[in-house]
N, C-alpha and C positions, 0 to 999 in steps of 0.2 A: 725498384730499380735503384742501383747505387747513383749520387751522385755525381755527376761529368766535373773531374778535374783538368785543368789544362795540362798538357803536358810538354810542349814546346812555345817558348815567348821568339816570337822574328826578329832576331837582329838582322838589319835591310843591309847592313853590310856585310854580311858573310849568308846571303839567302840569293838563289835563283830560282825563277820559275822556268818549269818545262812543259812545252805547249805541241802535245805528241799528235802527228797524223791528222789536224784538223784539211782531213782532203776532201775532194769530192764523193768519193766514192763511198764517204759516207753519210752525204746529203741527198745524193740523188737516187731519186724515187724508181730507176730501174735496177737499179744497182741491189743483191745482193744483200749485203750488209748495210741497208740503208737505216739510219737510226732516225726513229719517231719524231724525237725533241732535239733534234742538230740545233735547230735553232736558238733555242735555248740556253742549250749547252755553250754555243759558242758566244752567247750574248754573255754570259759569264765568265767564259774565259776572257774576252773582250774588256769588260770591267776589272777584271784581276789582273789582266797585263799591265795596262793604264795605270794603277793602281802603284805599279811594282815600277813601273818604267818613271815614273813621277818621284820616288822615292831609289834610282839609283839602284836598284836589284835587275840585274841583265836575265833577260827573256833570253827562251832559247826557242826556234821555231824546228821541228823537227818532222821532215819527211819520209816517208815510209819509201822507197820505190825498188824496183829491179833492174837490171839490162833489159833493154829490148828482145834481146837473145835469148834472155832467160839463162845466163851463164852463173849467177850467182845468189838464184832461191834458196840453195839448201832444203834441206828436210821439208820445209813447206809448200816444194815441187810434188811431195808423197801426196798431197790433200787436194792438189789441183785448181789452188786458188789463188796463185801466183802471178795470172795474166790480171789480174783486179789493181795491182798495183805496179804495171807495166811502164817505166817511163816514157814520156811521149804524150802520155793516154791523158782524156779527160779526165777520168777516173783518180789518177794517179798526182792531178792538181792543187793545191789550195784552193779552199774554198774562198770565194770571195769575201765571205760573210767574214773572213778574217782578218781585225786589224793588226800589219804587221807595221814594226817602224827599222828608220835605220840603221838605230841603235840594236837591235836587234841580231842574236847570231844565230845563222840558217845552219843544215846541215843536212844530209840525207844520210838515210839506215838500211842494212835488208835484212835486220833481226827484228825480234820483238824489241827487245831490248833496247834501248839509245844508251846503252855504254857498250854493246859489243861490236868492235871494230868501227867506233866513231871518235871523235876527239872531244867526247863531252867531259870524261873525266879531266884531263888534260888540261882544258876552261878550266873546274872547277876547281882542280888545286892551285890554278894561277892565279885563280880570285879569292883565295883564298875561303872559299864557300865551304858551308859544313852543313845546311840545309836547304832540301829542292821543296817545290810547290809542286808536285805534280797533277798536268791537267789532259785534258786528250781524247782521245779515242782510240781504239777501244778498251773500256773500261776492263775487260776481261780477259783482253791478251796484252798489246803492247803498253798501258799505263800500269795494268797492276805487274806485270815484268819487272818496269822500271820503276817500281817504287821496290820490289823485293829486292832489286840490283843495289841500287842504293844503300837500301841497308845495310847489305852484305857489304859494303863496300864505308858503312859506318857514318852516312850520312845521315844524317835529321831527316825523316819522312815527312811529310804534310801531304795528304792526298784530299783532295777538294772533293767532294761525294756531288755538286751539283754543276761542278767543271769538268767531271768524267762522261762519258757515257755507250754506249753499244748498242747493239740489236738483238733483241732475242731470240735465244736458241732454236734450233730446230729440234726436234725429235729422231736422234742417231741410234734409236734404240734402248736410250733410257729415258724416253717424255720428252716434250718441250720445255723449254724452261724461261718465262717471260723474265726479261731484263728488269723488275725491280727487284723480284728473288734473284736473280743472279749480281746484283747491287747490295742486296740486303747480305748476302752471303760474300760477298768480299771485304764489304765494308767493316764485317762482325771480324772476319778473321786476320785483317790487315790492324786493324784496333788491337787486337791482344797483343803483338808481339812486332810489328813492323812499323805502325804510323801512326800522325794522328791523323783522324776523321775530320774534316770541318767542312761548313760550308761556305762558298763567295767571299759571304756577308761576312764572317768571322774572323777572314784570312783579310779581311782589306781592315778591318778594326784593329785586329795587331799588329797591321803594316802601320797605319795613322796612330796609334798606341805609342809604338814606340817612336815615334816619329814626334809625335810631341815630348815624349822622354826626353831623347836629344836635343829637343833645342828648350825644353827646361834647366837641360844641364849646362847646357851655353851659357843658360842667361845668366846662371846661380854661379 
């Protein structure tokens, strides 16, 4: 195996994290889409916000939801899974497990995506930002959406491989597919060509990293 180069250093002033869909409905145990290691996940995101929010990089909390009416699912009305994230709904809440602060900007979506029809990009050229942290759920529709968005869109990817995460597939006719292969296979081909890969631990060391840079350069 080739050695792992780095390939993005965080400058904390021109980086935001995105903290996609951390809702209910994919904590709770009746739910669907319920993912295994929520908790986890979100203890990670948890330590990476903090992290980011401590070092002046603006968190973005982003909610998934619908109309109650259901007037504005789009195409994901064909799949029938559109009441899961119905506002109103339990389902459709932050988890608690989430720490958010005030400094923090909210926002709701009804795409995969958090840049279609949201004011995210909008922020990000105000802040003059040219690389996101993306974190989330689910790892295999709306985070890796929005890390492909981005790039399209010529942002610095960084996608956190253990601030992501999902539920494993069902079997629609081509197998099941348990969520670390489906982890292992996003992660391989987000790597070649859209992001880089890290984990937690790695993304809070280049945020402190460069953080000691700058105020080396203060002192000197």
């Amino acid at each position: 195996m080739s050695e792992k180069k780095n390939l993005y250093d965080i400058d904390v002033s021109r980086t935001a994290m995105l903290v996609i869909d951390a809702q209910r409905v994919y904590a709770d145990p009746q739910s669907p889409l319920c993912v295994s290691d929520f908790s986890g996940t979100i203890a990670n995101i948890n330590d990476l916000a903090a992290a980011c929010r401590g070092n002046s990089i603006p968190v973005f909390v982003i909610k998934h939801v619908y109309d109650p009416n259901e007037r504005d699912v789009g195409r994901l009305g064909d799949f029938g899974l559109q009441g899961l994230w119905k506002k109103g709904t339990d389902f459709a809440e932050l988890d608690p497990r989430l720490t958010t602060a005030e400094s923090d900007i909210q926002f709701e979506k009804t795409r995969f995506s958090s840049f279609t029809n949201t004011p995210l990009e909008s922020y990000l050229k105000s802040m003059n930002v040219d690389t996101v942290i993306v974190t989330g759920f689910m790892t295999q529709y709306c985070s890796v959406t929005a890390a492909r968005h981005a790039h399209d869109l010529d942002y610095r990817v960084i996608f956190v491989s253990d601030a992501n995460d999902g539920p494993s597939l069902p079997d629609t006719g081509f197998g099941a597919v348990p969520i670390e292969d489906v982890k292992r296979i996003i992660h391989t081909t987000l790597s070649i060509g859209v992001a880089e890969i890290l984990d937690t631990r790695e993304v809070v060391n280049r945020i402190v990293r460069q953080e000691v840079r700058a105020v080396g350069g203060a002192a000197g």
